[in-house]
C-alpha positions in Angstrom: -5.7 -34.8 -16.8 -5.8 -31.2 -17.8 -3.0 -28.7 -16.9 -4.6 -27.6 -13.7 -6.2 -31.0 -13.0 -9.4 -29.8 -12.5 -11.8 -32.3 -11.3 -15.6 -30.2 -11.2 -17.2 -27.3 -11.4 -19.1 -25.9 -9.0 -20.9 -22.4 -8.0 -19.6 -21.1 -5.2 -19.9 -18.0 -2.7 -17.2 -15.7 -2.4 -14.9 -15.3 0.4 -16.3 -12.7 3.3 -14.8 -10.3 4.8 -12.8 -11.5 7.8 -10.1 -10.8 10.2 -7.4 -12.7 12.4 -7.2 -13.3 16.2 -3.8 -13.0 18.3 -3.0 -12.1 22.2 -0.3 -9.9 23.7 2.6 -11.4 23.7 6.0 -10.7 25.8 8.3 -8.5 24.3 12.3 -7.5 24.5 14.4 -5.0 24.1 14.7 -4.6 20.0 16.6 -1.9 18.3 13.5 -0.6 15.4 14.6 -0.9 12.1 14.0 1.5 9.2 10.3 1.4 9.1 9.2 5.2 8.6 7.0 6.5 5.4 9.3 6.6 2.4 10.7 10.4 1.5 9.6 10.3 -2.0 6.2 9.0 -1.3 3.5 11.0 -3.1 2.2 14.0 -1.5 -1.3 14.3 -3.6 -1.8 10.7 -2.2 -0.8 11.8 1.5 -3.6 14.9 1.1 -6.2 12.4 0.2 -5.5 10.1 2.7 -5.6 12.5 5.5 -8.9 14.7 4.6 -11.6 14.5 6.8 -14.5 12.0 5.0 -17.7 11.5 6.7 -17.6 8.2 8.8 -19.3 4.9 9.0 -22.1 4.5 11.5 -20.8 1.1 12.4 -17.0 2.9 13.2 -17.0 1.6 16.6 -18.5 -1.7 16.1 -16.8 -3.7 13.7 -12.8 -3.4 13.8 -12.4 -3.1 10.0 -14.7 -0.1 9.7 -12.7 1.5 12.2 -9.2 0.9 11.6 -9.7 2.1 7.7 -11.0 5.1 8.8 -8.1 5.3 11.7 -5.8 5.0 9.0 -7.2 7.4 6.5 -8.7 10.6 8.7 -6.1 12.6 10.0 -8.9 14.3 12.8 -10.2 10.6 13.4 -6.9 9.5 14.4 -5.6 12.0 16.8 -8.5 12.0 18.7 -8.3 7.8 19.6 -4.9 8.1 20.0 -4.7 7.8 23.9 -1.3 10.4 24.6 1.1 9.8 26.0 1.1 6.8 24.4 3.4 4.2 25.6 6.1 2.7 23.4 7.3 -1.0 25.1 10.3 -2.1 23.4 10.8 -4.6 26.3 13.0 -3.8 28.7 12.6 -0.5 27.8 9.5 2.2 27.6 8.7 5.3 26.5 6.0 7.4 25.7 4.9 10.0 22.8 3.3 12.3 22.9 0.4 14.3 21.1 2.9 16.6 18.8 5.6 14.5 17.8 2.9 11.6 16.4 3.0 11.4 12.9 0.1 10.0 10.8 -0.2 6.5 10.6 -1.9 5.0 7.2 -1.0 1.6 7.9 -1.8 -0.3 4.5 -3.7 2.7 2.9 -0.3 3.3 0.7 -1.0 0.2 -0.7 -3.5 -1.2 -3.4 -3.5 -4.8 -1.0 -3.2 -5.8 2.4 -2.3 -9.2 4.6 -4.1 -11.6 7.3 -3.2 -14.5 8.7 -5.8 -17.2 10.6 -5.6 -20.1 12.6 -8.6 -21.6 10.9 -11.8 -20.8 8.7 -13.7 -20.1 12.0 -12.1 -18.0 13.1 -12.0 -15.9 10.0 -15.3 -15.1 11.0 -14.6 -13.7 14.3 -14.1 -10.7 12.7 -18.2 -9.9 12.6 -18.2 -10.0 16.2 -19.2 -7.1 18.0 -18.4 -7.7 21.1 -15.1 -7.9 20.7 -13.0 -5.4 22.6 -9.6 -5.8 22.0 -7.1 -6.3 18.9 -3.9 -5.7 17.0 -2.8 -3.9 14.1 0.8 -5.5 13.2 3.3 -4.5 10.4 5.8 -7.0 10.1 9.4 -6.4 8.8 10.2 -9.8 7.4 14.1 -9.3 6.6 14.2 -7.1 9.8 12.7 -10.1 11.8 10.7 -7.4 13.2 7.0 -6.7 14.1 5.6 -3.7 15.4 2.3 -3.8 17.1 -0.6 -1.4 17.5 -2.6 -2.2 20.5 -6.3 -1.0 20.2 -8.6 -1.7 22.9 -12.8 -0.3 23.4 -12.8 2.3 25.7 -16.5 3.6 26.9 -17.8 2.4 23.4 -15.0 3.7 21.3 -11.8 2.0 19.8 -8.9 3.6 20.7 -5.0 3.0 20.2 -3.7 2.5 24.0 -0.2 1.2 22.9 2.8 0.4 20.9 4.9 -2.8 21.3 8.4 -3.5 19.0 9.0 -7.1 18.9 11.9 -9.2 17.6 10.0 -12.0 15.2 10.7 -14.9 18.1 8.4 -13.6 20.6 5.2 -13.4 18.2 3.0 -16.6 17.7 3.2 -16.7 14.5 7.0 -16.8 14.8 6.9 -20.3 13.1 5.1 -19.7 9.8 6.1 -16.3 9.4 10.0 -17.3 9.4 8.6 -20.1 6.8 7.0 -17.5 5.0 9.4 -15.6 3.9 11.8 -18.3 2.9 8.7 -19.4 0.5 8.4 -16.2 -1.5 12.6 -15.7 -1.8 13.6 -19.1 -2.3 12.2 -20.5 -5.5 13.5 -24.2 -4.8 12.1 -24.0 -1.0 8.5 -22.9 -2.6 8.6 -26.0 -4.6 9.9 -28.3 -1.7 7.1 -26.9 0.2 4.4 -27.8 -1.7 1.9 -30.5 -1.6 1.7 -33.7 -3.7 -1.8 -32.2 -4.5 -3.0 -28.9 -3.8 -6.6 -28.2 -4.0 -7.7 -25.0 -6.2 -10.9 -23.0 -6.3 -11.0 -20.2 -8.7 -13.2 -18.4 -11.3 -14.2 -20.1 -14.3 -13.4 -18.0 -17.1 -16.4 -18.8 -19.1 -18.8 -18.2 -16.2 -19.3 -14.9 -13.9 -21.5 -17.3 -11.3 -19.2 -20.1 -11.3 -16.1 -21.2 -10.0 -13.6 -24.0 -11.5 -12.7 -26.7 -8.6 -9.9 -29.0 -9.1 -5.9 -29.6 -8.0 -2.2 -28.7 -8.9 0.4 -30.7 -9.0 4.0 -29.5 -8.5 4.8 -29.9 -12.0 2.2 -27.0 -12.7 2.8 -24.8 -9.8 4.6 -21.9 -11.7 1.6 -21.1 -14.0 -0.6 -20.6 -10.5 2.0 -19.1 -8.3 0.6 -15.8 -7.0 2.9 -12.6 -6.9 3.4 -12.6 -2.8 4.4 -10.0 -0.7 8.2 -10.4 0.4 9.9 -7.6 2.5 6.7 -6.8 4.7 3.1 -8.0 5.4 0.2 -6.6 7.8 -1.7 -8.9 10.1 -4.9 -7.5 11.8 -5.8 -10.0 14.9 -8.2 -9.8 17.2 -8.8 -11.6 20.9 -6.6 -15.2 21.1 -3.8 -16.3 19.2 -2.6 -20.2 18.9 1.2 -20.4 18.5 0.8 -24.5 18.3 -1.9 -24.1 15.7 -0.7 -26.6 12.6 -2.9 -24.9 10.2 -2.9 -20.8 8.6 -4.7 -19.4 5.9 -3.0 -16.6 4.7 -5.3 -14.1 2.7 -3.9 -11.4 0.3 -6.7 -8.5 0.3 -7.3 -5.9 -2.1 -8.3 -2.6 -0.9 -9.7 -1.2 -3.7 -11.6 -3.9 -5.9 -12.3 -6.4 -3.4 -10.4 -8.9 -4.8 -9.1 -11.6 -2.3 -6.6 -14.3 -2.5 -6.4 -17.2 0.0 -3.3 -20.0 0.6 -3.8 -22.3 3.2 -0.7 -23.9 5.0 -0.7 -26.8 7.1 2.1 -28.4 9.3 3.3 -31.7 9.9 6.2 -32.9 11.1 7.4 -29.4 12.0 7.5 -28.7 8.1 4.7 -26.4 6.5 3.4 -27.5 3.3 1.1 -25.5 1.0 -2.2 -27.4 0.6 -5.1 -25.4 -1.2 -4.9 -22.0 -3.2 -8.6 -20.1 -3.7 -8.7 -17.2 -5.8 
């Protein structure tokens, strides 16, 4: 068997564009950590971000064409921001208002960005129009923190109608996330967690149209091992969320290029296991 163990070859489609599904969920009290835009970030980038550019006709119908442009037109934002907006930290809640809101770019600061699914059907969910409700979330994983954007369709238009801080516990994917971020900072864990075989599907680096099919064993898991976010991730959801769900396919997205990375997780016996990585 070769390094990888690859087994065929085989053309393939690449990956769409897709999106994740959660619900509301039940916060508490939570003190917010240290999540505001770093001092020393760069203030030609924060210019570009924030200019006015022309939007998409589709803004209000598909949840990614909105939220990029949310996140990267300063104008776009105030005006589907609905102020006061309410802050629920629990037991607690408070509201902001119009001038003390401070641009919020989200991933834009980032060349990649993070999802998380229940299943491959519901990865398409995400082309649905008719959705009308879902979440922005910026997780804090050594903070065991989330904070949640609520976005609902208001007469037509997407607009942000809250803000929820959450301790990890009382999010869905309490379960994997916590498992998560032991697999990127704890070498032996990553190696424990893995399956006998995992399945691969990348490009073939002798063909544009084709992609290479095959498995790794453990043994070769270090020349594969993608470089994985580790002190914060984004999840956009949309709709219903399964906290018992035993599978996730976590997707690492690139912004820029379009480049897309996807490791699927499955659970058994309590214990998540990596079982197929797709480049």
């Amino acid at each position: 068997m070769g390094m990888a163990g690859l087994l065929t070859v085989s053309c393939k489609n690449a990956p769409s564009r897709s999106a994740s599904l959660v619900e509301g969920t039940e916060t508490e009290t939570v003190e917010t950590p240290l999540m505001e835009q770093d001092a020393d970030e760069g203030e030609a980038l924060e210019d570009e971000l924030e200019a006015d550019e022309p939007l998409p006709v589709t803004v209000d119908e598909l949840f990614d064409d909105f939220i990029f442009s949310f996140a990267s037109n300063k104008q776009l934002q105030l005006e589907r921001i609905d102020f006061p907006l309410i802050v629920n930290s629990g037991a607690t809640k408070d509201t902001l208002q119009r001038d003390d809101w401070k641009m919020e770019h989200f991933f834009m600061h980032q060349g990649e960005y993070t999802l998380m699914f229940d299943s491959q059907e519901q990865m398409e969910m995400v082309n649905d129009t008719a959705l009308n409700n879902a979440i922005v979330e910026k997780i804090f994983l050594e903070e065991d923190f989330i904070r949640q954007y609520i976005f609902n369709r208001q007469k037509g238009k997407w607009m942000l109608s809250e803000i929820r801080n959450q301790t990890l516990p009382r999010n869905p994917n309490a379960s994997f996330i916590d498992f998560y971020h032991h697999f990127v900072t704890d070498s032996v864990f990553q190696r424990e967690s893995l399956s006998d075989e995992i399945d691969f599907v990348g490009p073939d680096p002798d063909d544009d149209f084709t992609q290479m099919e095959g498995v790794i064993t453990p043994d070769f898991w270090e020349a594969f091992a993608p470089e994985l976010p580790q002190r914060m991730l984004f999840n956009i959801v949309y709709g219903r969320q399964d906290s018992t769900a035993n599978e996730k396919i976590f997707v690492l997205r690139g912004i820029a290029n379009g480049q897309e990375l996807e490791l699927t997780f499955r659970r058994n016996d309590n214990r998540w296991r990596l079982t197929k990585l797709m480049e």
